[in-house]
C-alpha positions in Angstrom: 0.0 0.0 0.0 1.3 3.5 -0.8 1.4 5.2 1.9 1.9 9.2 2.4 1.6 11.1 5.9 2.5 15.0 6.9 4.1 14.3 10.0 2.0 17.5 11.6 3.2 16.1 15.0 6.9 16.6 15.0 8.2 19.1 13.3 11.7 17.5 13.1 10.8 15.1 10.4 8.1 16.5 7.8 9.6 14.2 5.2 6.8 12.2 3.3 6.9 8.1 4.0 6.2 5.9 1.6 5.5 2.0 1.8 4.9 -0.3 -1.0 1.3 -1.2 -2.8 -1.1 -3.7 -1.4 -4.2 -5.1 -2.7 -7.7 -4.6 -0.6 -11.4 -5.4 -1.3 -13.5 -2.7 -2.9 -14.9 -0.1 0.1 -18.6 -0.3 0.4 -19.3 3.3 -0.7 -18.9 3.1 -5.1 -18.5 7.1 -5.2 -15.8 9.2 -4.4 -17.1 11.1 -1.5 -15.3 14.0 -2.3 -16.1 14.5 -6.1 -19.1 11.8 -6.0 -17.8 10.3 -9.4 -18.4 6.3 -9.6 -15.2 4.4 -8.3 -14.5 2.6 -11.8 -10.8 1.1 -11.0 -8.2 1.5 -8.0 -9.7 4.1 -5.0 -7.7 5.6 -2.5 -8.5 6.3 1.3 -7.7 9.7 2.7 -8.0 9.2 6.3 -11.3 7.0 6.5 -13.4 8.5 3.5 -12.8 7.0 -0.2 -11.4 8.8 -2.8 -10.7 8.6 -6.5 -6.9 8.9 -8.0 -7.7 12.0 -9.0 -9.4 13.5 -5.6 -5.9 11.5 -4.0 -3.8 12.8 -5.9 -4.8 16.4 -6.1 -5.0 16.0 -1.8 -1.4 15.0 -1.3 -0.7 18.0 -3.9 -2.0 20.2 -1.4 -1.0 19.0 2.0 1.1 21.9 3.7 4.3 20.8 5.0 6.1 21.7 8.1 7.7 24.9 7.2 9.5 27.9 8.7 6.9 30.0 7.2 3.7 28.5 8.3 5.3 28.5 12.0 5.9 32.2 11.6 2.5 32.9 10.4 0.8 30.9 13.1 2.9 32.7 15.9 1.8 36.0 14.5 -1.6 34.7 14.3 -1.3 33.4 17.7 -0.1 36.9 19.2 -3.0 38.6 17.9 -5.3 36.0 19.7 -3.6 36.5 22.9 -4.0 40.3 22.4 -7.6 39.9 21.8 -8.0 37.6 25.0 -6.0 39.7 26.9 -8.0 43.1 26.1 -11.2 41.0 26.2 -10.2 39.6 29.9 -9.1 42.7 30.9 -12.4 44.6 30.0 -15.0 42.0 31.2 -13.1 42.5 34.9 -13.4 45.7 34.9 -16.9 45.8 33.7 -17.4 43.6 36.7 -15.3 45.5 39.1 -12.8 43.5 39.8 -14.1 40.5 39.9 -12.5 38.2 37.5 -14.2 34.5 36.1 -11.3 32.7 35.5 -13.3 30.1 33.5 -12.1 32.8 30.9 -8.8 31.4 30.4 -10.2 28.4 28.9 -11.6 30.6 26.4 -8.7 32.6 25.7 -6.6 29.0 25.3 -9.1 28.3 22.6 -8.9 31.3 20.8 -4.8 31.0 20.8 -4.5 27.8 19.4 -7.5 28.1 17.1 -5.9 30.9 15.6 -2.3 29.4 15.5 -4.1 26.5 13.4 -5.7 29.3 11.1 -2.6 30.9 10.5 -0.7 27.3 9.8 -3.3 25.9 7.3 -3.2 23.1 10.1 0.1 22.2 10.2 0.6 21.5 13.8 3.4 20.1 16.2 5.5 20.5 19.0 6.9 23.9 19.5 3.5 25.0 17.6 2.2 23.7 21.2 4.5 25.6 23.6 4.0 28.1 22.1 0.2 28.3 21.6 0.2 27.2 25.8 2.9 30.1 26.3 0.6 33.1 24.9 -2.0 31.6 26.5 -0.5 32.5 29.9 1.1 35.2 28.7 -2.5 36.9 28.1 -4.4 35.5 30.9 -1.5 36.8 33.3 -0.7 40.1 31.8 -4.3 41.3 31.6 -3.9 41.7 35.3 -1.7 45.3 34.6 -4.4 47.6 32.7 -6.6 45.8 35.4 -4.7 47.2 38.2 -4.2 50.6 36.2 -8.0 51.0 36.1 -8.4 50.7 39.4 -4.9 52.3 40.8 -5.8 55.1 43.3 -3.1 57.4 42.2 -2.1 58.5 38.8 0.2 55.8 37.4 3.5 56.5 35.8 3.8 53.9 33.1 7.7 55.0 31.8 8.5 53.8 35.6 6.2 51.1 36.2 5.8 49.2 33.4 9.1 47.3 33.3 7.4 46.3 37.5 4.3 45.8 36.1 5.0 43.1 33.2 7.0 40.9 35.5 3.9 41.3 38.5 1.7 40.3 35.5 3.6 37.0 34.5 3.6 36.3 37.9 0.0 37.4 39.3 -1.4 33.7 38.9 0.8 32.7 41.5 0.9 35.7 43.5 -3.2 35.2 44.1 -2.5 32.3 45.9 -1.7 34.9 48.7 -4.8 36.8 49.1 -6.7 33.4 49.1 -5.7 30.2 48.9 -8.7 28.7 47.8 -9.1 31.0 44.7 -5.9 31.5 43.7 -5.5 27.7 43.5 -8.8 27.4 41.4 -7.6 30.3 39.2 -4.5 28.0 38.3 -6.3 25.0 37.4 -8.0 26.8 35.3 -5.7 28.8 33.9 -3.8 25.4 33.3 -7.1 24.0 31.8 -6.6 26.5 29.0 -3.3 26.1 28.3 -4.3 22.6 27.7 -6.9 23.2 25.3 -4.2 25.4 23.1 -1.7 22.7 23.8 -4.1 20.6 22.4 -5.3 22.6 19.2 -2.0 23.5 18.5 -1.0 19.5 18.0 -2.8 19.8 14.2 -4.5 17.7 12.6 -2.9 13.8 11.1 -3.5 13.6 7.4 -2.9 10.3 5.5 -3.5 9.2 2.1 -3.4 5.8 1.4 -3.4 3.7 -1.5 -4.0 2.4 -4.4 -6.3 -0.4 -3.4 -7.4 -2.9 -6.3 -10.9 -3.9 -6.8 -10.7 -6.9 -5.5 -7.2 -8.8 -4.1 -5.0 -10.4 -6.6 -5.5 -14.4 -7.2 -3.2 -16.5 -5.7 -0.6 -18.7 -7.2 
């Protein structure tokens, strides 16, 4: 069987593997199911659904490798979505004076790797996965400063404090866990939760095309 798979889950070894062609009954479906042309000779299987040689063929044409320019354009993708989260985390606590839900960060985990995957075409892997988790909590933690401009008491100086006030962002999920124990620890968990779900997204999606099959096995000699 002729195999082809983009390696989406390591970038270190995008190279296309090929095996050697096998012989396998005729799939139940008789149309390609992405053109819907009768299957009339060898089919191929793109993941589960049956294809014609064309259909294969112009698939494995079209499958994005691993490159240093989809990374790039998922990272700058991926910044964007943790600037949105971050102004849109930022806002809703203020709206609510203060009071943050920090079943938010699951939302803006979402968001991050969603948008990583946008800007990839797909491609997915590895460092596509630290980083997607790494803007998450970037975002989540740093909407804490305009949060505690908003409601500073005094006029802020931001050419002074806002060298202070990154690094008591990146490290406000922890620093909670003074105030109260119980919350701080929940606001973790969740903020972890989120960086899962980007970790997750950020993985891609497997892509295989497989064949050619014959209509029926070959008779033996």
């Amino acid at each position: 069987m002729l195999r082809f798979r983009a390696m989406s889950d390591s970038f270190s070894n995008p190279t296309p593997q090929f095996g050697t062609a096998e012989y396998a009954t005729k799939p139940e479906s008789s149309r390609c199911q992405f053109c819907q042309q009768p299957l009339s000779g060898p089919y191929y299987r793109v993941n589960a659904a049956v294809a014609c040689p064309g259909c294969a063929e112009k698939m494995r044409s079209e499958i994005v490798t691993d490159k240093h320019a989809a990374y790039v354009r998922a990272l700058t993708y991926g910044i964007g979505a943790a600037v949105v989260g971050l102004v849109g985390y930022a806002v809703i606590a203020i709206l609510l004076q203060g009071w943050v839900i920090s079943y938010m960060s699951i939302g803006v985990g979402w968001i991050v790797g969603t948008a990583m995957m946008k800007g990839s075409n797909g491609v997915g892997g590895r460092r596509y996965q630290i980083a997607a988790a790494l803007l998450t909590y970037a975002a989540v933690s740093m909407a804490e400063v305009p949060i505690w401009i908003h409601f500073a008491h005094e006029p802020v100086n931001l050419g002074t404090w806002l060298g202070r006030a990154a690094l008591m962002g990146l490290a406000s999920p922890f620093t909670q866990l003074s105030g109260n124990l119980f919350w701080g620890a929940m606001g973790l968990l969740i903020l972890f939760f989120g960086m899962r779900i980007a970790w997750r997204i950020a993985a891609g999606r497997p892509f295989g095309v497989y064949g050619p099959f014959a209509n029926a096995p070959p008779a033996s000699s």
